[in-house]
Each structure stands twice: as structure tokens, then as C-alpha cells.
C-alpha positions as CSV (number, residue, x, y, z in Angstrom):
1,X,18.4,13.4,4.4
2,X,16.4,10.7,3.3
3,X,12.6,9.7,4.0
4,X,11.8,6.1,5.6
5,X,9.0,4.0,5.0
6,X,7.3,1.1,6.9
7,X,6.6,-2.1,4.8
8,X,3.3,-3.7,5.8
9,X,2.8,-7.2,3.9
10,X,1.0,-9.8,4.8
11,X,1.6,-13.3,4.1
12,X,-0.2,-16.9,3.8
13,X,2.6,-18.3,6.1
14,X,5.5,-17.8,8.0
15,X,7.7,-19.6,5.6
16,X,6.7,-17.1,3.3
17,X,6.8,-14.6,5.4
18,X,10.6,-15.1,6.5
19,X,11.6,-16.0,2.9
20,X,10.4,-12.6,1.2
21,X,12.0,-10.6,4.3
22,X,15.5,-12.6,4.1
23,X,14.8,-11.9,0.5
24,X,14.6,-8.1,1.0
25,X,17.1,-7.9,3.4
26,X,19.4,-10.2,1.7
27,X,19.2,-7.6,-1.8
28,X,19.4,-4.4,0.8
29,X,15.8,-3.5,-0.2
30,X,15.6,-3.6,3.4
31,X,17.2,-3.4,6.6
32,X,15.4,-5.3,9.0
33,X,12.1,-8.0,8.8
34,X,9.7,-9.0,11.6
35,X,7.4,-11.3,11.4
36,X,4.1,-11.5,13.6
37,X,2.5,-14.8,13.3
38,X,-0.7,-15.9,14.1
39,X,-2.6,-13.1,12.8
40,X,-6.6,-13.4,11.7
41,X,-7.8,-11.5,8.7
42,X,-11.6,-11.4,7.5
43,X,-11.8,-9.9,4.1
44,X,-13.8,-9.8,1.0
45,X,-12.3,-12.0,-1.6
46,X,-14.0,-13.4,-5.1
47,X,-17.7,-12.2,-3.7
48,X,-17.2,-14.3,-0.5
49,X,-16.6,-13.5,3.1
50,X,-13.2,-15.4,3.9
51,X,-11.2,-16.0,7.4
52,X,-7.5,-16.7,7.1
53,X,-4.9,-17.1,9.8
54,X,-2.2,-15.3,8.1
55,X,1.3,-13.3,8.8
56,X,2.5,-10.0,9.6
57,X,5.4,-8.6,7.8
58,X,6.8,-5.1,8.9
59,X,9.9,-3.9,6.9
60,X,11.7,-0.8,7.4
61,X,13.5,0.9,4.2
62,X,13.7,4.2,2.5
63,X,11.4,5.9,0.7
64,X,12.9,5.5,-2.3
65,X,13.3,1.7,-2.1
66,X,9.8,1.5,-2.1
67,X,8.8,0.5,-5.4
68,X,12.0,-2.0,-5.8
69,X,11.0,-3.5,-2.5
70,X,7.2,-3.9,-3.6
71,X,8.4,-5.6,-7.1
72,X,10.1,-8.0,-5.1
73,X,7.6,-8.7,-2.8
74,X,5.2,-9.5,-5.4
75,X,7.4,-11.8,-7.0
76,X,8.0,-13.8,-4.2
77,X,4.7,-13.4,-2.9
78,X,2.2,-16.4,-3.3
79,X,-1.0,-14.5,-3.4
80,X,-2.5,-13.5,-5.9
81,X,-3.1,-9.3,-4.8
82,X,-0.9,-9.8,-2.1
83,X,-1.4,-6.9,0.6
84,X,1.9,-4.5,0.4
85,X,1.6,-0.7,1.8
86,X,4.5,1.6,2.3
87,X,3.6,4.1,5.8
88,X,6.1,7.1,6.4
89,X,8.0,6.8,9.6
90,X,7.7,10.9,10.5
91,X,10.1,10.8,12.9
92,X,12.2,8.1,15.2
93,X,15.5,7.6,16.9
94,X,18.3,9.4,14.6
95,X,20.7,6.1,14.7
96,X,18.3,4.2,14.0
97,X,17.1,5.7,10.9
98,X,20.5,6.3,9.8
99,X,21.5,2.6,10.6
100,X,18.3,1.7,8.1
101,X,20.1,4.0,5.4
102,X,23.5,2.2,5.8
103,X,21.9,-1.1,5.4
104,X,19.9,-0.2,2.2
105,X,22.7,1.4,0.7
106,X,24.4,-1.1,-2.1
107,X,28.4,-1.3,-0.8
108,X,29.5,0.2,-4.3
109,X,27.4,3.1,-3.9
């Protein structure tokens, strides 16, 4: 049975935002993208104190997409260090997480 992860990004825009998810999605690194706009971040960046508006990302994949998916990201990405964490999913609705398995799965595999 395979493990799932929960992609957390967060982008400068949601142009970027929905690029690197149909990007994702698109190469089956993924199996679904949301985006939640309109988000307000206050971080340390370069020794300053800085306030973005910025973008959610959540994408769901397996475990072992992980690093792939976080290459990816990071390509696409337009930040410098751009914010990408993987969070298990411990448990959820057993279609779902075998729907997220079908659509990460390459077609020749």
C-alpha cells in the first residue's frame, strides 16, 4: 500500500501558482492542485522583516513522488528558496487515496 504526502508550496502569484500545479499534475507528479490566493506571509528574508501577499499551493501525491515533485517545483518556482514541505496524510477516505495512486502512476507502469 503506498504512503501519501501533502505538498505545501507557496508562491509569489497565482499564475505561478497554477502553472507549477498544472505542471505537476500534467507530469503525474501529482493528482490534484489547489490554490488559495490571497494569503499574507511575514517572514525574515536577507536580515529584513518583509510582508508579501502570496499563494497557497496544496498538492496531494505519494510518498515516493516526493523528491521528483520538489525538483520540479523548484524549477518552475520563481523564488529564490521557494517554501516546499511534504506532510503525511495518516489516514483519509480509501478511494480517495487510491484515486491519488492511479493518477500518479505513469500509464506504462
Amino acid at each position: 500500500m503506498s504512503e501519501y504526502r501533502l505538498l505545501y508550496v507557496t508562491c509569489g502569484s497565482l499564475e505561478e501558482a497554477e502553472h507549477i500545479g498544472r505542471h505537476l499534475v500534467t507530469e503525474r507528479l501529482a493528482a490534484c492542485a489547489n490554490m488559495l490566493p490571497a494569503m499574507r506571509s511575514i517572514y525574515r528574508w536577507q536580515g529584513a522583516i518583509t510582508s508579501d501577499e502570496e499563494v497557497v499551493l496544496l498538492m496531494k501525491t505519494r510518498a515516493e513522488l516526493v523528491d521528483q515533485a520538489t525538483e520540479a517545483i523548484v524549477a518552475e518556482h520563481g523564488y529564490e528558496v521557494p517554501c516546499v514541505v511534504a506532510l503525511p496524510i495518516v489516514a483519509g477516505h480509501s478511494p480517495f487515496l487510491g484515486w491519488i495512486s492511479a493518477e500518479t502512476t505513469d500509464a506504462s507502469d
